[in-house]
MARBALUM-855173 format. One line per field, with one value per residue: residue in one letter; y, z, x of N, C-alpha, C in turn. Coordinates in nm, 2 decimals, padded with zeros to 4 digits. Layout:
resn: c(A	...)
n_yy: c(Y	...)
n_zz: c(Z	...)
n_xx: c(X	...)
ca_yy: c(Y	...)
ca_zz: c(Z	...)
ca_xx: c(X	...)
c_yy: c(Y	...)
c_zz: c(Z	...)
c_xx: c(X	...)
% end
This chain:
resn: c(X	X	X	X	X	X	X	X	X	X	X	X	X	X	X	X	X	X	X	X	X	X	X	X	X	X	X	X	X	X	X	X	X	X	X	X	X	X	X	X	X	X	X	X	X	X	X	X	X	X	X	X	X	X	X	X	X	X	X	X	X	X	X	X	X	X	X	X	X	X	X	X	X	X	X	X	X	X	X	X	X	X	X	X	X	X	X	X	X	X	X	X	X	X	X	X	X	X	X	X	X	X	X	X	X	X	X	X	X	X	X	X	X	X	X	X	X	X	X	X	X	X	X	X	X	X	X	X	X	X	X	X	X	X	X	X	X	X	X	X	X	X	X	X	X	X	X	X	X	X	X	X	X	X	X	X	X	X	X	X	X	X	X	X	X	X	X	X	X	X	X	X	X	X	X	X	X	X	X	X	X	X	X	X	X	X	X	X	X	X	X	X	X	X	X	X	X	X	X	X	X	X	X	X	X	X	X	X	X	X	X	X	X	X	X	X	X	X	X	X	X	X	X	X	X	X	X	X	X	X	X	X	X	X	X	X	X	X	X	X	X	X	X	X	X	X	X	X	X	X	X)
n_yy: c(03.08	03.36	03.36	03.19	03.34	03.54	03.39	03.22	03.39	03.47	03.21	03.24	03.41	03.37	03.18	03.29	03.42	03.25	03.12	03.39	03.35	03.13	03.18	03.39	03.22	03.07	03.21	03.35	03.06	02.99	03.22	03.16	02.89	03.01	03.16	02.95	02.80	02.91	03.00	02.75	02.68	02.83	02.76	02.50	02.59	02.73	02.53	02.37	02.50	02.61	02.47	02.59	02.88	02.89	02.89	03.11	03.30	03.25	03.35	03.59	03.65	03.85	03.84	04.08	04.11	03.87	03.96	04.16	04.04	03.88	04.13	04.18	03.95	03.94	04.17	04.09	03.83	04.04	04.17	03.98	03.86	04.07	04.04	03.87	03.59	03.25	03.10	02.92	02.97	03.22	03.10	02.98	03.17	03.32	03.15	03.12	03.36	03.34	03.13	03.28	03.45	03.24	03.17	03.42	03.51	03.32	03.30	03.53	03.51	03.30	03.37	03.67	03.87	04.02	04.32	04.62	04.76	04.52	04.34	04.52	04.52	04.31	04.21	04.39	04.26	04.01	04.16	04.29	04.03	03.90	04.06	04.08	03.81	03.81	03.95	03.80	03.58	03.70	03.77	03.52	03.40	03.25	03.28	03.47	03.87	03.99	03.81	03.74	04.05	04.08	03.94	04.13	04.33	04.27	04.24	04.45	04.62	04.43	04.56	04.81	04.81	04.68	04.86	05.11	05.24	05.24	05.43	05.65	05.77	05.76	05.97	06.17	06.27	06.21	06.27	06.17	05.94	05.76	05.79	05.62	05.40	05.33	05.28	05.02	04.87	04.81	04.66	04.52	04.30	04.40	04.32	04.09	03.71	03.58	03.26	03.21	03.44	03.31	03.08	03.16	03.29	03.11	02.95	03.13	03.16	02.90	02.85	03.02	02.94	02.66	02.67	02.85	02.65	02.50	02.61	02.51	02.25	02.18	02.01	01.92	01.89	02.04	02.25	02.27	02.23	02.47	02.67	02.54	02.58	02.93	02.97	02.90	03.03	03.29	03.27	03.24	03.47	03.71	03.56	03.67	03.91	03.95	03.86	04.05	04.30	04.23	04.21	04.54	04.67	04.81	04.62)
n_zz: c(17.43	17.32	17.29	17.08	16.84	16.71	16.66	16.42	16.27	16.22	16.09	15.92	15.70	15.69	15.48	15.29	15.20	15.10	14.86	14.70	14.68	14.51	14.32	14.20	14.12	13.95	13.74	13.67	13.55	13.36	13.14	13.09	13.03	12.78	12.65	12.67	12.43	12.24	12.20	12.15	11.93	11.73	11.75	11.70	11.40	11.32	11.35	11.17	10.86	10.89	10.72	10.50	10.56	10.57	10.35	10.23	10.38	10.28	09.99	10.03	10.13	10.27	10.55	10.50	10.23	10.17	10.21	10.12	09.87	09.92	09.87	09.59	09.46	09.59	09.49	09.15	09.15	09.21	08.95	08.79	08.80	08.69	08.46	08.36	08.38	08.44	08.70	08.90	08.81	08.95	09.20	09.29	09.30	09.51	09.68	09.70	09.78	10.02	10.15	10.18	10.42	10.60	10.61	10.60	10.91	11.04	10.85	10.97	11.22	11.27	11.11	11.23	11.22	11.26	11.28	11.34	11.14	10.97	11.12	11.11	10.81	10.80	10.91	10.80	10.54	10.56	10.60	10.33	10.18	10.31	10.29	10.01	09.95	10.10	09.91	09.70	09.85	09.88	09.60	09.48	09.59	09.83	10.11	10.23	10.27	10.51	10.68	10.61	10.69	10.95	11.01	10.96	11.09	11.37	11.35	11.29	11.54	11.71	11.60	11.68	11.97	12.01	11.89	12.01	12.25	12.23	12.00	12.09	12.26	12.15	11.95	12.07	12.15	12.17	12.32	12.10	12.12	12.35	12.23	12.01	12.16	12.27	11.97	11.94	12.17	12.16	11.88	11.89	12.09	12.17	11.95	11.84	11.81	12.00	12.13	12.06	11.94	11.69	11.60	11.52	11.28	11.17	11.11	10.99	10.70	10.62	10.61	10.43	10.19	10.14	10.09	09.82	09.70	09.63	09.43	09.24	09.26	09.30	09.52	09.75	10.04	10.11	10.06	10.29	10.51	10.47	10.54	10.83	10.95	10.92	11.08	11.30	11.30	11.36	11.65	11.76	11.69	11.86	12.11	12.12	12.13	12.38	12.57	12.44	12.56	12.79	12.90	12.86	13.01	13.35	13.65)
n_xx: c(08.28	08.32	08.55	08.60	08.47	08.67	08.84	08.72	08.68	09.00	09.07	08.84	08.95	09.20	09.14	09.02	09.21	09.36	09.21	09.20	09.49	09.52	09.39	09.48	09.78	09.61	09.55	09.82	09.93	09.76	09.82	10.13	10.10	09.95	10.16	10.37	10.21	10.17	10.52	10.57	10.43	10.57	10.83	10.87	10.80	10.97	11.21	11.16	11.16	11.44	11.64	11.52	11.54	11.80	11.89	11.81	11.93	12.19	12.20	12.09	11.86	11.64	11.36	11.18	11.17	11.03	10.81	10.73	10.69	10.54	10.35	10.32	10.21	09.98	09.88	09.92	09.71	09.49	09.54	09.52	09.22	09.07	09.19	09.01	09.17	09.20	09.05	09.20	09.45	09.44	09.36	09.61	09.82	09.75	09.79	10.01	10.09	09.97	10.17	10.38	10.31	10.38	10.65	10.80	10.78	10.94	11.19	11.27	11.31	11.50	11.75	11.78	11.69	11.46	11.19	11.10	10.95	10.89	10.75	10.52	10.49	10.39	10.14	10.00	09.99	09.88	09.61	09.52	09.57	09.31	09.11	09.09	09.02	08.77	08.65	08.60	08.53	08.26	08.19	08.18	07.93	07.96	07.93	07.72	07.65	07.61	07.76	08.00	08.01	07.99	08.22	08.43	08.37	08.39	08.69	08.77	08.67	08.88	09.13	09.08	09.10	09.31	09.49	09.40	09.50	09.81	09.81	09.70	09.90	10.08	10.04	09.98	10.25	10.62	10.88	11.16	11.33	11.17	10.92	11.03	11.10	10.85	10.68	10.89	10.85	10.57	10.53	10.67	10.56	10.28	10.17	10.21	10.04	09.84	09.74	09.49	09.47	09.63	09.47	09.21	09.29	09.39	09.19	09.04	09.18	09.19	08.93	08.84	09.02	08.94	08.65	08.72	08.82	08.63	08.51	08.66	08.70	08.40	08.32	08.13	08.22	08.38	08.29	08.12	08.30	08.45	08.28	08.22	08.42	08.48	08.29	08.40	08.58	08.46	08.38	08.65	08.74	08.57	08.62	08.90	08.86	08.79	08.97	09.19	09.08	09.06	09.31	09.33	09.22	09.22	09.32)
ca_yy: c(03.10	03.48	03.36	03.10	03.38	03.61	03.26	03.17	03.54	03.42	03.11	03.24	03.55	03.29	03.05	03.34	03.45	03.08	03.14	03.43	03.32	03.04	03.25	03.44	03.12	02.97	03.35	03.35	02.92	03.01	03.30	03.08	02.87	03.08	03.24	02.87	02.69	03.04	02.95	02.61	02.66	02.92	02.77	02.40	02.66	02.78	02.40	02.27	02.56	02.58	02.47	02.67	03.01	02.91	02.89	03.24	03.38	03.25	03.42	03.73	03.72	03.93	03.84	04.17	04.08	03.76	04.00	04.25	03.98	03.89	04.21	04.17	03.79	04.03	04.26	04.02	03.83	04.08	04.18	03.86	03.86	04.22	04.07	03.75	03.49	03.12	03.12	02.83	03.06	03.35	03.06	02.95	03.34	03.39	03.04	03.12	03.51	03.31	03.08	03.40	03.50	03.13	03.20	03.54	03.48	03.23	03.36	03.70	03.49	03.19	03.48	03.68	03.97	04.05	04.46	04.71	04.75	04.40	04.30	04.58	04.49	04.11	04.20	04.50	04.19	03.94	04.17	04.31	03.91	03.86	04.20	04.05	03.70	03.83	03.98	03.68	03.51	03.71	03.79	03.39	03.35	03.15	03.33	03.58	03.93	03.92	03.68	03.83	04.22	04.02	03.88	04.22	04.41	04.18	04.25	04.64	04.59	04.43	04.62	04.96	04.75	04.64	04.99	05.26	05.30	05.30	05.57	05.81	05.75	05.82	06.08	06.29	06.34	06.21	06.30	06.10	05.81	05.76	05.73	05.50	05.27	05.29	05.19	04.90	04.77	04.78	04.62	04.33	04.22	04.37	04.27	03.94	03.70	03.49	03.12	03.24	03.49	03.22	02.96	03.29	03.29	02.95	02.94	03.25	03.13	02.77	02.81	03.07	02.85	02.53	02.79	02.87	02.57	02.41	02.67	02.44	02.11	02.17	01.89	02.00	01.88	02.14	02.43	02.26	02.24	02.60	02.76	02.53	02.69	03.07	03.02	02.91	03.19	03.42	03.24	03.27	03.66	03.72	03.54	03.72	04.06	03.98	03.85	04.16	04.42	04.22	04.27	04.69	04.72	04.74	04.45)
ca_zz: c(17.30	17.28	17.22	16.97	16.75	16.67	16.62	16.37	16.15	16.12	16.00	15.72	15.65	15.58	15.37	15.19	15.14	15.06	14.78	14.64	14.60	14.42	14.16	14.10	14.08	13.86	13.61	13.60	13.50	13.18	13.10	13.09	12.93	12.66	12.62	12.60	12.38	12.10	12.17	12.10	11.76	11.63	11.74	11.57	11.23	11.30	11.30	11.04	10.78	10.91	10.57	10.41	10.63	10.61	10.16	10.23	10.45	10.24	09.88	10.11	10.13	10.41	10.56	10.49	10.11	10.13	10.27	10.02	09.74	09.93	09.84	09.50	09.46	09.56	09.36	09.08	09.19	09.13	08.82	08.69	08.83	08.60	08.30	08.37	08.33	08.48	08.85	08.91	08.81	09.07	09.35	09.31	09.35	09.66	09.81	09.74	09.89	10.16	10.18	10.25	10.55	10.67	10.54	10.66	11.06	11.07	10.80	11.04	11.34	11.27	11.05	11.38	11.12	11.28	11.26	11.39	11.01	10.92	11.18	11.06	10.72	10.80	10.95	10.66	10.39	10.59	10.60	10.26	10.14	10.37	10.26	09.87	10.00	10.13	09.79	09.61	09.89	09.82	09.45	09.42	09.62	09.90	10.21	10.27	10.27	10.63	10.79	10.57	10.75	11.07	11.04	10.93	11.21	11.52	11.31	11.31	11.73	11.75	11.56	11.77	12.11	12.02	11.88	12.01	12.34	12.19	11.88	12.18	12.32	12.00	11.87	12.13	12.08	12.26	12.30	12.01	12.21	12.40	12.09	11.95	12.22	12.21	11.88	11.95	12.21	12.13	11.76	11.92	12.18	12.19	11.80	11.85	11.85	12.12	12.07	12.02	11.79	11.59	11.58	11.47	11.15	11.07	11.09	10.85	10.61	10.57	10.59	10.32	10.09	10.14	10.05	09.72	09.60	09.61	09.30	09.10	09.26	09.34	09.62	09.86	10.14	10.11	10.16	10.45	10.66	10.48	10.58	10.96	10.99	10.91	11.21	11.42	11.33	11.46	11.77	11.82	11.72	12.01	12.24	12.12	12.20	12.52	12.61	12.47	12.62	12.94	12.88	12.81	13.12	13.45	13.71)
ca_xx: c(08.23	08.35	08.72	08.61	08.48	08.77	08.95	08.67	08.72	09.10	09.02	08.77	09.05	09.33	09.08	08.97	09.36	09.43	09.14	09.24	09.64	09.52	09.28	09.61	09.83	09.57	09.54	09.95	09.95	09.67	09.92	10.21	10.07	09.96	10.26	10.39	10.18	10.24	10.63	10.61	10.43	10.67	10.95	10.82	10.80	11.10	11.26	11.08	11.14	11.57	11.68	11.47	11.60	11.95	11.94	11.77	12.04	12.29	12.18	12.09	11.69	11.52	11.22	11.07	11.20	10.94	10.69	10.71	10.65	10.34	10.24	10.31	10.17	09.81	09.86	09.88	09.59	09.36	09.53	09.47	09.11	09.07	09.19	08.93	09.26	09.18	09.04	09.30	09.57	09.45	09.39	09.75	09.90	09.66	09.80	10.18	10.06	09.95	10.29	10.47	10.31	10.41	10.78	10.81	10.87	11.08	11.34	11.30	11.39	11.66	11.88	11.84	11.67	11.32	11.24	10.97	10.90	10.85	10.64	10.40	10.44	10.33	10.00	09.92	09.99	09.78	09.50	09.53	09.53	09.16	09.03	09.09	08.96	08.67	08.62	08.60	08.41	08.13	08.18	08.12	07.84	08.03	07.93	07.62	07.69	07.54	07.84	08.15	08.03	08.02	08.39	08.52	08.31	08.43	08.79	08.76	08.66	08.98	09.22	09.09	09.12	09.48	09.59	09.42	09.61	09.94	09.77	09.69	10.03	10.23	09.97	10.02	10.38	10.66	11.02	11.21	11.41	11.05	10.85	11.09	11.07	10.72	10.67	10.91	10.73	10.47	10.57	10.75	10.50	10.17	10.15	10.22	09.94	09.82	09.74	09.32	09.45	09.65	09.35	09.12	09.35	09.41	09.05	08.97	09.23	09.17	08.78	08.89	09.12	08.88	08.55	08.78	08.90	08.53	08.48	08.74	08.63	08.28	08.29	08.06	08.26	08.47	08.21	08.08	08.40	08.50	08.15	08.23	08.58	08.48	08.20	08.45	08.67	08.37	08.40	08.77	08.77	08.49	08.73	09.03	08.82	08.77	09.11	09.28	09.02	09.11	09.47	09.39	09.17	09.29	09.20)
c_yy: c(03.23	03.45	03.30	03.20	03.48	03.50	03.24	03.24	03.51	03.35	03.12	03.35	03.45	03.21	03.15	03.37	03.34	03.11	03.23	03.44	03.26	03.07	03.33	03.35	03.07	03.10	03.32	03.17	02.99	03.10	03.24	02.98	02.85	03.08	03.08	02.79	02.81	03.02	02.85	02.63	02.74	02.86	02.58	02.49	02.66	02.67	02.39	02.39	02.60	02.58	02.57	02.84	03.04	02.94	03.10	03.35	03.36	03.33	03.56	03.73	03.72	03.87	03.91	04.14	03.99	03.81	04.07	04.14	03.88	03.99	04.19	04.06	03.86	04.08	04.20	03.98	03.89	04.15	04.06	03.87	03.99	04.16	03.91	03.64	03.38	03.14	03.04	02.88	03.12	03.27	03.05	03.05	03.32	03.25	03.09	03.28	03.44	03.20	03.17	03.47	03.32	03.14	03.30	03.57	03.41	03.23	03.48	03.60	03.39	03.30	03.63	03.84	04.08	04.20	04.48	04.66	04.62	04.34	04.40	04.53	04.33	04.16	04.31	04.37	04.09	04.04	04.20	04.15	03.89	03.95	04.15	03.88	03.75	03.86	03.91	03.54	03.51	03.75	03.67	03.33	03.24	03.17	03.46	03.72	03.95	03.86	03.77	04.01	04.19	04.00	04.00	04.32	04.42	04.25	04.38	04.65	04.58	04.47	04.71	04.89	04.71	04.76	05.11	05.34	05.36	05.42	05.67	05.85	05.82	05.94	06.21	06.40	06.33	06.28	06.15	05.94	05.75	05.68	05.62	05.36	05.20	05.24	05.06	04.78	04.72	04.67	04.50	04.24	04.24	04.33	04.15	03.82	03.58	03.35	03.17	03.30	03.40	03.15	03.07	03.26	03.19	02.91	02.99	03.18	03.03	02.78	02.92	03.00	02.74	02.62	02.82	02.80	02.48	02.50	02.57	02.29	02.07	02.09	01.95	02.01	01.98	02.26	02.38	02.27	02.39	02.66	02.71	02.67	02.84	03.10	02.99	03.03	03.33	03.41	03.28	03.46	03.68	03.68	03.61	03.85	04.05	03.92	03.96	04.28	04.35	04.25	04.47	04.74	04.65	04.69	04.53)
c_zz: c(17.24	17.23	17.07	16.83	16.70	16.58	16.49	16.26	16.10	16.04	15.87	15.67	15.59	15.47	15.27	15.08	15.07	14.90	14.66	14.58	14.49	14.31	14.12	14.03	13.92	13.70	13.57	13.48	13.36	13.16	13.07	13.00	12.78	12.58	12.55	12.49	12.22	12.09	12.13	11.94	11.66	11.63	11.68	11.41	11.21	11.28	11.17	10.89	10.80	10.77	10.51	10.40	10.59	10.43	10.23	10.30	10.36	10.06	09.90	10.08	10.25	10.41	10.49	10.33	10.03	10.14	10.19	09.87	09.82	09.86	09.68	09.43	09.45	09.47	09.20	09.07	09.16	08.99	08.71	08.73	08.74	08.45	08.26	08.34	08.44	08.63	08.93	08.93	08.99	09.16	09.34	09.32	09.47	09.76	09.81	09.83	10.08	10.26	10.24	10.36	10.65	10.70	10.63	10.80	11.08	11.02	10.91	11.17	11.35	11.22	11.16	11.30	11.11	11.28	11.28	11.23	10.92	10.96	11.16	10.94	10.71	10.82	10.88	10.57	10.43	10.57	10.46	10.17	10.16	10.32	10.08	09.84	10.02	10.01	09.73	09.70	09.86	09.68	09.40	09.54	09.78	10.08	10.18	10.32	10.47	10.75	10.77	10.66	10.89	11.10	11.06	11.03	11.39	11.47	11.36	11.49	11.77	11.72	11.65	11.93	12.10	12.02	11.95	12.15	12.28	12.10	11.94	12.25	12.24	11.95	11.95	12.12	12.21	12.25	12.20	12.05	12.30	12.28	12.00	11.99	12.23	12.15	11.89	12.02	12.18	11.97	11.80	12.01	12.15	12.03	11.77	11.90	11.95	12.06	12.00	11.91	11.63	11.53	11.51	11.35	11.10	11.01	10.95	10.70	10.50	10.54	10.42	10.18	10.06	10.05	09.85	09.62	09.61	09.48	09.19	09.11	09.22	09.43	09.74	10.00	10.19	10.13	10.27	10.53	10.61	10.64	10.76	11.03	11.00	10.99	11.33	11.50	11.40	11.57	11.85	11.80	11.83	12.10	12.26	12.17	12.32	12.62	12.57	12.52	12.80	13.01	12.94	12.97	13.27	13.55	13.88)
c_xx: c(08.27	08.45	08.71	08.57	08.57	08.84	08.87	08.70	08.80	09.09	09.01	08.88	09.14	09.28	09.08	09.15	09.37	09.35	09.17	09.40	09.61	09.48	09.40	09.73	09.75	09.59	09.74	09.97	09.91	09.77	10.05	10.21	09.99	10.05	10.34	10.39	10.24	10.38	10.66	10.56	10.50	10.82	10.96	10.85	10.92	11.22	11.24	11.14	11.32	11.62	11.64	11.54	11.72	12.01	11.90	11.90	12.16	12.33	12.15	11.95	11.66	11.40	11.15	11.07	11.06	10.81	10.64	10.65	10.55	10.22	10.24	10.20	10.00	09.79	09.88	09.76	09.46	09.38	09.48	09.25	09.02	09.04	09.12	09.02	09.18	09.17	09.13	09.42	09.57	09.45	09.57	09.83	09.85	09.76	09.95	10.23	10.09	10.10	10.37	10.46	10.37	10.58	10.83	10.94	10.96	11.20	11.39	11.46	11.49	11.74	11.85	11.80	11.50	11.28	11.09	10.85	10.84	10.72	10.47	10.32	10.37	10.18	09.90	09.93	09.90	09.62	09.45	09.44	09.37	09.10	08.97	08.99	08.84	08.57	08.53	08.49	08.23	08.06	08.10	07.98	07.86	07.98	07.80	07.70	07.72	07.74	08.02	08.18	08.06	08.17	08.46	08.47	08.37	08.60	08.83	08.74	08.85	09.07	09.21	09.13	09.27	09.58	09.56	09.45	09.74	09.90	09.75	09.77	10.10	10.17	09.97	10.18	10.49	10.78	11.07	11.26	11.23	10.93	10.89	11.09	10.93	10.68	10.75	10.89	10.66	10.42	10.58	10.71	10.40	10.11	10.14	10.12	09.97	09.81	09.56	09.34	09.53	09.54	09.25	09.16	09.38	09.25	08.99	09.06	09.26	09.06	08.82	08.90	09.00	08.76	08.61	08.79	08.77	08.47	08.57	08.68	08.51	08.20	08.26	08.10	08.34	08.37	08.14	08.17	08.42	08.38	08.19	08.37	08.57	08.38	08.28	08.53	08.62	08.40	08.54	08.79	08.70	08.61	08.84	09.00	08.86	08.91	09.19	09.19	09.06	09.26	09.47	09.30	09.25	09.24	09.16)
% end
């Protein structure tokens, strides 16, 4: 009986090993296919929109070119919204704003033209757009103040959780060649959203758009799935917290 338990200890030692390979096996798969399912739908955009890239490359328009007349497209938007012109008008600026962040990536990456700078400016014009959105959500009554401080609160969370490693990294002060890499790392990956943080934004921007365009229709159907869509988007930002604070902490 005394031999049988030492033998017994191995046993549970390799089951438990066996256990814990597998819980790492199983963390790298979900990682994988993350990383996956986010390459598959950029590089579907990136088909699908081909033609479109290749007129652009060929007249000479930059990404950042499409990105910059996002910002413009805003800045319209609320000029028109200023000088009280047709709310029809200002959605159809905000939707072709919003075309241009669709636009953007995929001219960057088939003309082989993607840049620190670009990738910044995409996610200053998206938020810009939502900040101006948000506006107008609660200007018309569309959303309780209440839900809109929520979206933009959970937002603010994860902006400081994405950036404020690299801001105490860079803010301290590197050597030049160091700092530069830094920033481009950190630009060309940890900026890059996940599949949760895609779904977050399809979310906010459709429940958005739908929320908007039931001011021209008034078909109620349309503020119900908006109003559905901008609670799911709660749901998927929470998620995305806690997937990139799991990323920033170490295991």
């Amino acid at each position: 009986m005394k031999k049988q338990q030492p033998l017994k200890k191995t046993i549970q030692k390799i089951k438990e090993r066996g256990q814990e390979e597998r819980r790492k096996i199983k963390k790298l798969i979900i990682k994988r296919k993350d990383d996956f399912l986010t390459a598959l739908e950029k590089n579907w955009r990136d088909w699908a929109l081909q033609p479109l890239t290749k007129l652009f490359y060929r007249i000479g328009v930059t990404a950042n070119q499409i990105t910059y007349l996002g910002f413009i497209l805003i800045g319209m938007a609320v000029w028109m919204y200023l000088q009280q012109i047709n709310f029809q008008w200002q959605l159809l600026i905000l939707i072709l704003a919003g075309i241009s962040d669709a636009i953007d990536g995929p001219t960057a990456r088939n003309n082989n033209n993607v840049t620190v700078l670009g990738t910044w400016l995409d996610h200053i014009r998206d938020g810009a757009l939502m900040i101006w959105g948000s506006y107008l959500i609660y200007k018309y009554n569309l959303l309780d103040l209440e839900t809109i401080l929520i979206i933009w609160g959970l937002q603010l969370v994860l902006i400081w959780i994405t950036l404020k490693d690299f801001l105490i990294r860079y803010l301290r002060g590197l050597p030049s060649e160091e700092a530069e890499e830094l920033v481009s790392h950190f630009s060309l990956d940890n900026l890059q959203a996940s599949v949760i943080g895609r779904l977050q934004f399809f979310c906010w921007t459709v429940g958005y758009l739908l929320l908007l365009l039931f001011l021209i229709t008034a078909n109620t159907y349309l503020l119900t799935i908006g109003q559905t869509l901008i609670f799911l988007e709660i749901l998927f930002t929470a998620l995305n917290i806690l997937e990139s604070y799991q990323k920033v902490v170490p295991k």
